[in-house]
C-alpha positions as CSV (number, residue, x, y, z in Angstrom):
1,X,-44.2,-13.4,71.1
2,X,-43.4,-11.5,67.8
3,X,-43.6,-13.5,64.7
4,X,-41.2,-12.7,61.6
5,X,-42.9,-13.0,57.9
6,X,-41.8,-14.7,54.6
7,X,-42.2,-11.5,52.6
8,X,-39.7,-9.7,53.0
9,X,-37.3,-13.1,52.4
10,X,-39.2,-14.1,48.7
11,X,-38.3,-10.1,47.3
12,X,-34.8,-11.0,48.1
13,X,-34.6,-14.4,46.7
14,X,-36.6,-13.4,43.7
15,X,-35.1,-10.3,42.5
16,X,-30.7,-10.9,42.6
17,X,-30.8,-11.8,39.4
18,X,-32.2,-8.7,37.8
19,X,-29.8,-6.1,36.0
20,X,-29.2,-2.9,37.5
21,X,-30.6,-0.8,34.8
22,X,-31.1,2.7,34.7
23,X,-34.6,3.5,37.2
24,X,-37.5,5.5,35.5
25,X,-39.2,7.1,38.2
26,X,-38.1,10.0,38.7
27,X,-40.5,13.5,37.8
28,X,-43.7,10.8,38.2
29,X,-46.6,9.7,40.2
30,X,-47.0,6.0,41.9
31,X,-50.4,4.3,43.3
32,X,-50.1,1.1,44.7
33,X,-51.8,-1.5,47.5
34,X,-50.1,-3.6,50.1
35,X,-49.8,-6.6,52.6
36,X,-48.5,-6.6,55.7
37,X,-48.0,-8.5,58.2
38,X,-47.9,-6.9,61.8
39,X,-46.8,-8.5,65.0
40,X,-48.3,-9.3,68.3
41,X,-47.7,-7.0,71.2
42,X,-48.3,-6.9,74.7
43,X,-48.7,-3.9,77.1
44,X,-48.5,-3.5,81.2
45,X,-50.5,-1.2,83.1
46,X,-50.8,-0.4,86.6
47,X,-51.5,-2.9,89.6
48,X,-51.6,-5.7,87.2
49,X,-53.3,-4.2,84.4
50,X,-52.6,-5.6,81.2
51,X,-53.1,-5.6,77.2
52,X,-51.9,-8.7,75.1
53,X,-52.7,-8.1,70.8
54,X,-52.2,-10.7,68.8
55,X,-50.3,-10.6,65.6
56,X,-53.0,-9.8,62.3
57,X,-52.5,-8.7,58.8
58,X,-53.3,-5.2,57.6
59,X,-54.4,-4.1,53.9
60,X,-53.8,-1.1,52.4
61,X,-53.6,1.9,49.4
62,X,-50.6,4.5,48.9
63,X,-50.1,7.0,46.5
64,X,-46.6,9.1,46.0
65,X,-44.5,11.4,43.8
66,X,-41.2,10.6,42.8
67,X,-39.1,13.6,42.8
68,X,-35.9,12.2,41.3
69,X,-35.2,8.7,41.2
70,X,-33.7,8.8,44.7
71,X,-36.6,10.8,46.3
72,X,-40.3,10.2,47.1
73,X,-42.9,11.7,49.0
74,X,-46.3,10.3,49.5
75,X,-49.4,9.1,51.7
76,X,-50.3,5.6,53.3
77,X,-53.6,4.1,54.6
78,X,-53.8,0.9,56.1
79,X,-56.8,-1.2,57.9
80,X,-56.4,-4.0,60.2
81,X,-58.5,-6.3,62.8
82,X,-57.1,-7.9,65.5
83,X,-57.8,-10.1,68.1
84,X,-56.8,-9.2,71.9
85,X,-57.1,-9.9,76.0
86,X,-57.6,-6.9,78.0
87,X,-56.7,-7.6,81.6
88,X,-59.0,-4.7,84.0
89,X,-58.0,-4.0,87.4
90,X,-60.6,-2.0,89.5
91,X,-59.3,0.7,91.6
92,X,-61.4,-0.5,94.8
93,X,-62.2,-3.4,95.9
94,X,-64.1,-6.4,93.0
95,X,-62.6,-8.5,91.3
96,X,-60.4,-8.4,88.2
97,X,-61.9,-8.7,84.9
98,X,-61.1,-9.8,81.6
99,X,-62.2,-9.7,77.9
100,X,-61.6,-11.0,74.7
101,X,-62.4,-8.6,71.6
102,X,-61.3,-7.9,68.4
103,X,-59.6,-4.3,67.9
104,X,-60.4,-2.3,64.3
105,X,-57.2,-0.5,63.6
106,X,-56.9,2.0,60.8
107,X,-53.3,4.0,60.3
108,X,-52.4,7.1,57.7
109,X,-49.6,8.5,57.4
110,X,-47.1,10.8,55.3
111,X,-44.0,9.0,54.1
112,X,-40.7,10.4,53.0
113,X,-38.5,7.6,50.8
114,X,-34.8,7.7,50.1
115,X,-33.8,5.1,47.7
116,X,-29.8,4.6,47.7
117,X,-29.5,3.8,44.0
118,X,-30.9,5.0,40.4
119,X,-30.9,1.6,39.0
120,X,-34.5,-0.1,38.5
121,X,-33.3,-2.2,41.6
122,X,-32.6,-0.3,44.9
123,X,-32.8,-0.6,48.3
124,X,-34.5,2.0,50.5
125,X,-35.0,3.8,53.4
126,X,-38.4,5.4,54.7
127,X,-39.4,7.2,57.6
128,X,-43.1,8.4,57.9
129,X,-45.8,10.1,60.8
130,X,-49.3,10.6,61.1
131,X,-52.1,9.4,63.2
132,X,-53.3,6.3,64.2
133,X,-57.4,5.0,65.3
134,X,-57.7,2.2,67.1
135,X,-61.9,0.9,68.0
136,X,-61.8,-1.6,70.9
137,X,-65.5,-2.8,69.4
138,X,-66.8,-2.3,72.9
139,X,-69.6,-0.3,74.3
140,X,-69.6,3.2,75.8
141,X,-73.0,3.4,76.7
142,X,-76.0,1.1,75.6
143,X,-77.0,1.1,72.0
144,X,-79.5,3.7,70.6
145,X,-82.6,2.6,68.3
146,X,-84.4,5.2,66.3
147,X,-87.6,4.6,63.9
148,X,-89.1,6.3,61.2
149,X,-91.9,5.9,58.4
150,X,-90.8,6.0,55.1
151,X,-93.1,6.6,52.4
152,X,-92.1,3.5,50.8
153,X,-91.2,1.2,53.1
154,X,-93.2,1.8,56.1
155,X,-91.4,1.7,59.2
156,X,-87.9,1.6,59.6
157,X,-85.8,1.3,62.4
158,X,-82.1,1.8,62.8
159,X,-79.5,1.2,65.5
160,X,-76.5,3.0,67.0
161,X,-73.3,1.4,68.6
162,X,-71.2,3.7,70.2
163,X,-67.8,2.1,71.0
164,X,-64.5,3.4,72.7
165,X,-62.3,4.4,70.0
166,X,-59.1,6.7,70.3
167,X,-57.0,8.5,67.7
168,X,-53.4,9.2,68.6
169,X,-50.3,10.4,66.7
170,X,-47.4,7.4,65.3
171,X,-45.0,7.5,63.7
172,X,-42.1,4.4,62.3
173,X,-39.6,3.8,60.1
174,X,-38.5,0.5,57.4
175,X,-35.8,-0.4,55.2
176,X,-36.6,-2.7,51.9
177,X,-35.6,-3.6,48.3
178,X,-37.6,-2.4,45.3
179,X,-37.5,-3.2,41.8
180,X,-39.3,-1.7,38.7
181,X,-40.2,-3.5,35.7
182,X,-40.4,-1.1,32.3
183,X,-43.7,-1.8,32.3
184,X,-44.6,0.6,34.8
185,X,-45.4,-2.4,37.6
186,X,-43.1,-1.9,41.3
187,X,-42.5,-4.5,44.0
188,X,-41.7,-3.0,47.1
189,X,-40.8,-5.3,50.3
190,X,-39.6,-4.2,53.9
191,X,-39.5,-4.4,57.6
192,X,-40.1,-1.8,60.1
193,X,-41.0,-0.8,63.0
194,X,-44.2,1.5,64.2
195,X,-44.7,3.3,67.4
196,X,-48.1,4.9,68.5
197,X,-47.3,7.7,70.7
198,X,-50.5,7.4,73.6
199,X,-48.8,10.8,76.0
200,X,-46.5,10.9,78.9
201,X,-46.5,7.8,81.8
202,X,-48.0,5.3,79.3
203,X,-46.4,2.4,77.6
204,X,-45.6,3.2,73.9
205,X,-43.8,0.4,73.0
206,X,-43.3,-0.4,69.3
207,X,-44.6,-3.1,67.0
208,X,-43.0,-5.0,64.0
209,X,-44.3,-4.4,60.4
210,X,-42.9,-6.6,57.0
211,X,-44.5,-5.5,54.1
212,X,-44.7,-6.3,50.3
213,X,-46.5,-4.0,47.9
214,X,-47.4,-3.4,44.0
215,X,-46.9,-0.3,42.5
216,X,-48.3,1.0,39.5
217,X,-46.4,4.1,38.0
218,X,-48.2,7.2,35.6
């Protein structure tokens, strides 16, 4: 079941009361970090096969440049962990198997922003695409130890987990309010929606995002 998130909610509350003065970003750079809060989602494969994620918050860093004070164009990195069931269904005959891990997501993408007014408070529309990696944090093969003598500190040894990891194209969209101080501080907040595009005869279905970020302009 997908969860909604307060963020979005306090920007709006917070902010009616601010004048609509004249915006100051146009012709400048933005960096910034964010929250958000993404929802659960569940997934069904063939002969029973199955994928339930839980919902999990994600951190992250963006940077942009403001062309005007409608129009922006930047990038967008965010990291995640979340906790999932993975239901497996052999093709012959055994039994069905399943396993609880935690999933490592990372996403970045390139993001094109349309703000609808010039005025330091503005909604917004953004659409942006790029690729996504998701580590399952389970084994491909057995780990690998190696050792070596160091000079200083005698023998070392090190080992190497190799996990199943993928790295596929997504893309989403959001709509939100921002409002810049003079100061140079933003608050950004939206909701979206993100879609990781995993090929032809596969479910892609899409997952909820709400998001509130800081933005410092320079």
């Amino acid at each position: 079941m997908r969860r909604s998130s307060p963020f979005f909610f306090c920007i709006v509350v917070l902010l009616p009361s601010l004048a609509f003065a004249q915006g100051e970003r146009a012709r400048g750079w933005e960096a910034g970090g964010h929250i958000a809060d993404v929802s659960s989602l569940s997934l069904s494969g063939f002969r029973g096969a199955s994928l339930d994620v839980e919902s999990s918050l994600g951190y992250g860093i963006s940077g942009a440049y403001n062309f005007s004070n409608h129009l922006a164009l930047g990038i967008e990195a965010n990291w995640r962990s979340a906790d999932y069931r993975a239901t497996f269904v052999p093709d012959g005959s055994g039994p069905v198997r399943t396993l609880n891990a935690t999933m490592d997501v990372a996403r970045l993408h390139l993001k094109g922003v349309y703000y609808f007014l010039e005025s330091n408070l503005t909604p917004f529309i953004e659409v942006g695409y790029g690729w996504t990696r998701i580590d399952s944090n389970i084994l491909e093969r057995p780990p690998i130890t190696g050792c070596w003598w160091d000079p200083w500190w005698g023998l070392q040894c090190q080992t190497t987990y190799v996990t199943y990891t993928e790295t596929e194209p997504s893309y989403g969209a959001a709509i939100g309010l921002r409002w810049d101080s003079r100061g140079g501080i933003g608050v950004r907040g939206s909701i979206g929606s993100l879609k990781i595009d995993r090929g032809r005869g596969v479910d892609n279905s899409s997952i909820d995002t709400t998001q509130l970020e800081v933005v410092w302009r320079f």
